[in-house]
N, C-alpha and C positions, 0 to 999 in steps of 0.2 A: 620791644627793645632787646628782649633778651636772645628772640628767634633771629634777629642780624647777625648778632655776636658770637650764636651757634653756625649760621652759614657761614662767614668770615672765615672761622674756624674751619670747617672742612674745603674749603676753597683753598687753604694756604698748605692744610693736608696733603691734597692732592698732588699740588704742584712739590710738593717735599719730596713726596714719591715717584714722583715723573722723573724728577731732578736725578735722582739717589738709581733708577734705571737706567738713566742717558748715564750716568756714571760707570755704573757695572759694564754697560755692554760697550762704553769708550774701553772700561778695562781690556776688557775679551777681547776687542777688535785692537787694542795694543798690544796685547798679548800676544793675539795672532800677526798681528804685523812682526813681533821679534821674532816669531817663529819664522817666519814667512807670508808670502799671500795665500789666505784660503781656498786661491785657484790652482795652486801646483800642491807636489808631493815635498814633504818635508824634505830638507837638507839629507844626504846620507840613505836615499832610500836606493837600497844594494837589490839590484836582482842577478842570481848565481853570477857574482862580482862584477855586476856591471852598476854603476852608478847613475840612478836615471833622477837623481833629486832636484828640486828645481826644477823639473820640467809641469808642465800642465799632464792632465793625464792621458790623453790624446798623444803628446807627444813623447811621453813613455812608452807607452803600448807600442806604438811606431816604431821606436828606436829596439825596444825586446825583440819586435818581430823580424825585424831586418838584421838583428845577430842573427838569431836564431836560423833563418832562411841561410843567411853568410856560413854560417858551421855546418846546417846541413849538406851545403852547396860544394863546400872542400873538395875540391879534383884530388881524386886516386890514382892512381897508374902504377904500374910494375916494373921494374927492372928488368930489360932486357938483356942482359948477360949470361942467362943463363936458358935464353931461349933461342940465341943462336948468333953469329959472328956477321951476320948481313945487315946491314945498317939497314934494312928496305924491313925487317921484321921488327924493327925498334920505331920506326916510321907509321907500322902499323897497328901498332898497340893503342885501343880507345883508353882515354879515362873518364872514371868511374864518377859520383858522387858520392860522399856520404850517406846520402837519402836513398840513392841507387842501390847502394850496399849493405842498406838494412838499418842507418841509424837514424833514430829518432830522438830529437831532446823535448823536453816536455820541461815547460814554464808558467803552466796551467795554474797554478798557487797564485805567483805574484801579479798574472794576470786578473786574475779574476779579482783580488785586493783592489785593483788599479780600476778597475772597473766600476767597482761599488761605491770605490770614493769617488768618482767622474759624477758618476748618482747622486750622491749626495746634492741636499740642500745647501745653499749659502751657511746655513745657521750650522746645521748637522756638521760640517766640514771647521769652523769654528770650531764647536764644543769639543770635537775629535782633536785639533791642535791642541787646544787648552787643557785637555786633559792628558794630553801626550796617550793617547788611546790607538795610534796606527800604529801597526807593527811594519819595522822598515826594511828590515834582512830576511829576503827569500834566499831560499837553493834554486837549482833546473836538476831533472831528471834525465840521465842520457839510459837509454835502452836498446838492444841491439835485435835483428830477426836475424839468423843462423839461415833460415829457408830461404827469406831475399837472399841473403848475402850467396848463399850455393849457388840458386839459378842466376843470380846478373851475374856474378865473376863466370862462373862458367861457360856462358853464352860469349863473353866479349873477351873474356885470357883464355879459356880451356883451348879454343882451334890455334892457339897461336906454338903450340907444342905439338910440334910434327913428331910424327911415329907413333900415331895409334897400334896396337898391339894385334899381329896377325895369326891366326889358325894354324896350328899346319895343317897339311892335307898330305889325304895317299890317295893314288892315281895306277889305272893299269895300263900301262904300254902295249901296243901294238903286238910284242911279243911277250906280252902274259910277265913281264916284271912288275912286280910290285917297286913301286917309287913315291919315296916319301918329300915333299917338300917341309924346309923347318919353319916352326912357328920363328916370331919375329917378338920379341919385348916390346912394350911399348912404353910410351913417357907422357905422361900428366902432369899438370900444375896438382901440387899438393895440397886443395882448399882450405881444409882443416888450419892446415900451419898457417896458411895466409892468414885465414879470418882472425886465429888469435895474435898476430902481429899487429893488426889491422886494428886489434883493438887495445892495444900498446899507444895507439892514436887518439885513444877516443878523449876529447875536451873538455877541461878540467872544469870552466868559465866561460861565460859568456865574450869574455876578451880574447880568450886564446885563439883568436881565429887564423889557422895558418896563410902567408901570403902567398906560398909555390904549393903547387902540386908534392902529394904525399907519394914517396917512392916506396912501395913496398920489393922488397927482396923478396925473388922470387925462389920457390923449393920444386924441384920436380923431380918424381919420383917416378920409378921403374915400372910399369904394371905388364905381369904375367897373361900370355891368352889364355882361355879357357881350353883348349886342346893345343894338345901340345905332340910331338913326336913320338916320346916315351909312352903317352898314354894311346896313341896310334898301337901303337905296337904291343900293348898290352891286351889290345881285343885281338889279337893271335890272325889277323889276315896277312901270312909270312912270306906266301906264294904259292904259286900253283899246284897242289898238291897231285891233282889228277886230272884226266877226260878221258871222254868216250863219245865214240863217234856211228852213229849208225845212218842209210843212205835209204831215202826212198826216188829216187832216181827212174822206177816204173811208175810214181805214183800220178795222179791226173788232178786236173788242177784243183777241182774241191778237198779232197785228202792234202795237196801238197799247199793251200791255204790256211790248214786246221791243223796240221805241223808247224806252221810257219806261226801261227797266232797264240799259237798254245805255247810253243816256244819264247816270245815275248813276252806273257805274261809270267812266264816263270824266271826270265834273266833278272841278274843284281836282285833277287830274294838274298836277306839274309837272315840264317838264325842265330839266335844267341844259345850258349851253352846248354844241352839237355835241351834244347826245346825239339817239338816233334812238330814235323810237316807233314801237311796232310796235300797232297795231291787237287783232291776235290775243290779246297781254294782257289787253285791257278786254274782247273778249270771252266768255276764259276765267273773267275775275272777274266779270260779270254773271252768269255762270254757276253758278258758285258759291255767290255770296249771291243769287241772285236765283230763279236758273231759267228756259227760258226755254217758251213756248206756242206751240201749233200755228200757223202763218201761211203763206201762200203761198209759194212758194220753187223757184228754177229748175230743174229737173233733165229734163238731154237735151235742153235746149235748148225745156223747156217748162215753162209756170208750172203748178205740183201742190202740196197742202198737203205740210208741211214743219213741222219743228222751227228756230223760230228767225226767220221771215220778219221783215224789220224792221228787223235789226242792220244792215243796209250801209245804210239810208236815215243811220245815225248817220257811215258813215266816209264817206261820200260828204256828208255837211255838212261835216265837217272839213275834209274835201279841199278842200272849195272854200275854208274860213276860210286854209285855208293856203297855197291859194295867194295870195288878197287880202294875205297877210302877205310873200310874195316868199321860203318856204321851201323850199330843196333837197326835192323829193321824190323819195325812194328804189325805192320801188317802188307800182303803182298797176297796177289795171287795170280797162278796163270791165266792166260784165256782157255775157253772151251775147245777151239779148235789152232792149230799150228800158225805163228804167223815165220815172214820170212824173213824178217829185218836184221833177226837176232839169232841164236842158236835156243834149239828147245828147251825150257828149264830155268831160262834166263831174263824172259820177258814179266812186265807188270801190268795186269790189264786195270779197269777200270768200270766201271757201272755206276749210274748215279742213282743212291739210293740203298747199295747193294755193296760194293766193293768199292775200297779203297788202297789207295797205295801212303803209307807212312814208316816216314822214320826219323829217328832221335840222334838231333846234334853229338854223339860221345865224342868230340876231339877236344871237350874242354876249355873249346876259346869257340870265339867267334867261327861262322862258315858262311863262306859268299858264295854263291851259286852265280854263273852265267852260261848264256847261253849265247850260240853263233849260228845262223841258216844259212848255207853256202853253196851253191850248186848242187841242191839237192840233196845235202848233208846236212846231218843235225848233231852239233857236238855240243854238250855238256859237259861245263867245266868248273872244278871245284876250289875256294883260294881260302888256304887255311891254315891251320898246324898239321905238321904228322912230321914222326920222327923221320929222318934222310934214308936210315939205314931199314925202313921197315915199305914192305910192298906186297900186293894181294895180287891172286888168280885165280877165276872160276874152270872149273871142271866141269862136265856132264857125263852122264853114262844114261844109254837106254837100254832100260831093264825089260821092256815089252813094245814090239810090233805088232800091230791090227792091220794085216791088210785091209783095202778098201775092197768093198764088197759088188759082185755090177748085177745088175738090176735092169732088166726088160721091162720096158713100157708100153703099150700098144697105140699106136698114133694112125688114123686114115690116112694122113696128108703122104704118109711116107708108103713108096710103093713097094712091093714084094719082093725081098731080097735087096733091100737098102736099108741103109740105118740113119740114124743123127745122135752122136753123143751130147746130150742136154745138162752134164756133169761131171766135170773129168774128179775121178775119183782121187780120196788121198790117204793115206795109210794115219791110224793111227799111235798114241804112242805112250808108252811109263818111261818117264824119265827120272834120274834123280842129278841134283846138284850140287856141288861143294865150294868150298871158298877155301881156298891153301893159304894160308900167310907161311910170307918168309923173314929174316933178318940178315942182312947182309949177304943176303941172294941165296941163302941156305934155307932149306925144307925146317919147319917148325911146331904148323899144326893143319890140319884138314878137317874138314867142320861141313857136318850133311847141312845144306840149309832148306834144300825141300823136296820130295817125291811130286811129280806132276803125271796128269794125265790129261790126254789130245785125245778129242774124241776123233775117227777116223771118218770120211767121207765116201758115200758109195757112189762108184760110175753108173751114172744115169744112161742110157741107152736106149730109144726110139725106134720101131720098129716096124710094120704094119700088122693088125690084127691078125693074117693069117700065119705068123712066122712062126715055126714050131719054137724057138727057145721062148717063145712067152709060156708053152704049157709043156714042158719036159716030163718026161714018161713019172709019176706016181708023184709031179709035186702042185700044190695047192697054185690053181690061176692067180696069178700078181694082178691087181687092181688097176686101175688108170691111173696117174696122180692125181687126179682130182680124188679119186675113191680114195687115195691111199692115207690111212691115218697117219697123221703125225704123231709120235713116239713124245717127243718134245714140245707137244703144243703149250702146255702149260708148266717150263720148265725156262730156269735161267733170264735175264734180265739180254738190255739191249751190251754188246760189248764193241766201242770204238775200235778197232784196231789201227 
């Protein structure tokens, strides 16, 4: 009896408890009903001032992201007023986005809130109303890129401001005037200024979403070239200060292709202030793009074909333009034997490996060399500074003559009482040189710049063995050439002439 009495009892427990459940969670689920339904966002849920409460969360998320897309999406464009008076350039102006132009809003917070409560449980979503435990008031983040915003304005406003900014240039006319063309200013949209206007725009809310295109005021400003006239003229190529002209007009066509090449490689050289030229270069580079042809050329102290003939008739023009210009010259030397281009004393020869011709820019500015090959003339010509009223002339004096000496040879082929000259001889010589400077056409100074010496040439002369001047009364029999030693076999380098 008593074991019923004690069932009874927790049977009516039970249901006490059941009851007193279904009770609480009618509360909670009334609860949540005054709040709202557990399936949306409470009343009042603000994301950076947009109101998405009441909605399920699916359709919050929706609604956030289609602002946000709407604000980034804002058309930009510029004001044409100040890019030009033709309605056809206001026509042509793209506009921009705001996503284009580098902004970004970020509402990453209240999404991801929206998110978790989507998550939720039936029950979890409950207990979160009931305990008012969702937080309702997000911000958004706007953020801007300076680098998008450079490259997209630029590419789509920078072309629409005509007058990019030009060089000037110097140029030589036909008759050796220097002529300068003027640089040009140019005109740019002034990015900077835009971007920070641009972000005078940027949106405060989620609401503010503009309905027209944003007109930004356009700035354009001035931009200077990088060369300019005045700095043209500051590297000192003023005008023609000199030339000089020498002709090989007997020359034959290897020699007058090794004039003509070497010539090339040396025109439009320029040096800057002090600097030294060295000769050897322009030969090298003829060399290279040109190549050069068989021509006459010294070796042992006697003219032989040769690779090259030609090239010093080029540094022996120089040499004289340079000195008419009153430049340091560094190193110089004559050749071994006389050539004809030039007067004695005056010429630069060349050797490679051996002799060089150099000298030092002293005008203190810039020096342009060119060069002209012109029926058999070869002028070189100088573009630079040099005062108006100052001008150079060389002098020579020959301080020693060597006759050429004549020299019997004995030949079978030639008959008894006949000759053949096999070497027209040529006289030797000491020279020495000066360089006069004047000012205003007046005598000022004379200055030795070198003592030279030509070795002389003996007339060769051919004869038949029986001729008496091969063996003259008490002098030593002269050799064959083939017997006859050479003096200069082992003497002196090849020298182009």
């Amino acid at each position: 009896m008593e074991c019923r009495k004690r069932g009874s009892r927790m049977k009516k427990g039970w249901f006490i408890a059941g009851l007193l459940t279904l009770v609480l969670i009618g509360a909670g689920v009334g609860g949540a009903i005054s709040y709202g339904s557990v399936d949306t966002l409470p009343d009042n849920f603000i994301v950076g001032g947009l109101n998405v409460g009441g909605q399920s969360a699916e359709e919050a998320l929706k609604e956030v992201r289609e602002q946000v897309a709407k604000m980034e999406s804002t058309s930009v464009s510029v004001d044409p007023k100040e890019l030009g008076d033709d309605g056809a350039v206001e026509s042509a102006i793209p506009s921009l986005t705001l996503k284009q132009l580098g902004l970004k809003v970020d509402a990453a917070e209240a999404m991801n809130s929206i998110e978790r409560f989507r998550d939720y449980s039936w029950w979890e979503r409950a207990k979160l109303r009931y305990r008012g435990d969702i937080e309702s008031t997000y911000g958004m983040k706007v953020s801007w890129d300076d680098g998008v915003f450079d490259k997209a304005a630029g590419e789509a406003w920078g072309s629409l401001v005509t007058g990019r900014s030009e060089n000037a240039a110097r140029t030589i006319n036909d008759q050796d005037i220097v002529v300068y063309t003027e640089e040009k200013l140019g005109r740019q949209l002034d990015l900077p200024a835009l971007f920070e206007q641009l972000k005078k725009h940027e949106p405060a809310n989620l609401t503010a979403v503009p309905k027209e295109t944003l007109l930004l005021e356009t700035e354009v400003i001035e931009t200077p070239p990088e060369i300019t006239v005045a700095k043209l003229k500051e590297e000192g190529i003023e005008r023609k200060i000199v030339e000089f002209t020498t002709s090989f007009a007997t020359s034959g066509e290897g020699r007058t292709h090794n004039v003509t090449v070497a010539a090339k490689a040396l025109n439009e050289t320029l040096l800057m202030p002090d600097e030294v030229f060295e000769y050897g270069k322009i030969v090298a580079k003829a060399e290279k793009e040109f190549g050069y042809k068989e021509a006459p050329v010294i070796l042992k102290g006697k003219l032989t074909p040769g690779i090259g003939g030609g090239i010093c008739q080029v540094s022996s023009t120089l040499y004289n333009a340079a000195l008419l210009t009153g430049l340091d010259i560094v190193e110089r030397r004559n050749h071994s034997l006389v050539v004809h281009y030039l007067p004695k004393g005056l010429d630069a020869t060349f050797a490679d490996g051996y002799v060089n011709f150099k000298f030092r820019n002293s005008t203190g500015k810039q020096l342009l060399i060119r060069t002209v090959v012109k029926d058999k003339t070869l002028t070189v010509k100088f573009f630079g500074t040099m005062p108006d009223n100052v001008s150079y002339r060389t002098e020579t004096e020959e301080v020693k003559v060597n006759p050429p000496k004549t020299v019997y040879v004995a030949n079978a082929i030639i008959a008894p009482g006949k000759q053949d000259t096999m070497q027209k001889g040529e006289a030797g010589y000491v020279v020495e040189s000066y360089l006069v400077k004047l000012v205003d056409g007046e005598f000022v100074e004379r200055k030795k710049l070198s003592k030279d010496t030509y070795r002389s040439q003996d007339t060769l002369i051919a004869v038949n063995p029986s001729d008496p001047r091969l063996h003259p009364e008490g002098a030593t029999p002269t050799p064959t050439p083939s017997e006859t030693p050479d003096p200069d076999e082992d003497e002196g380098p090849v020298e182009p002439v």
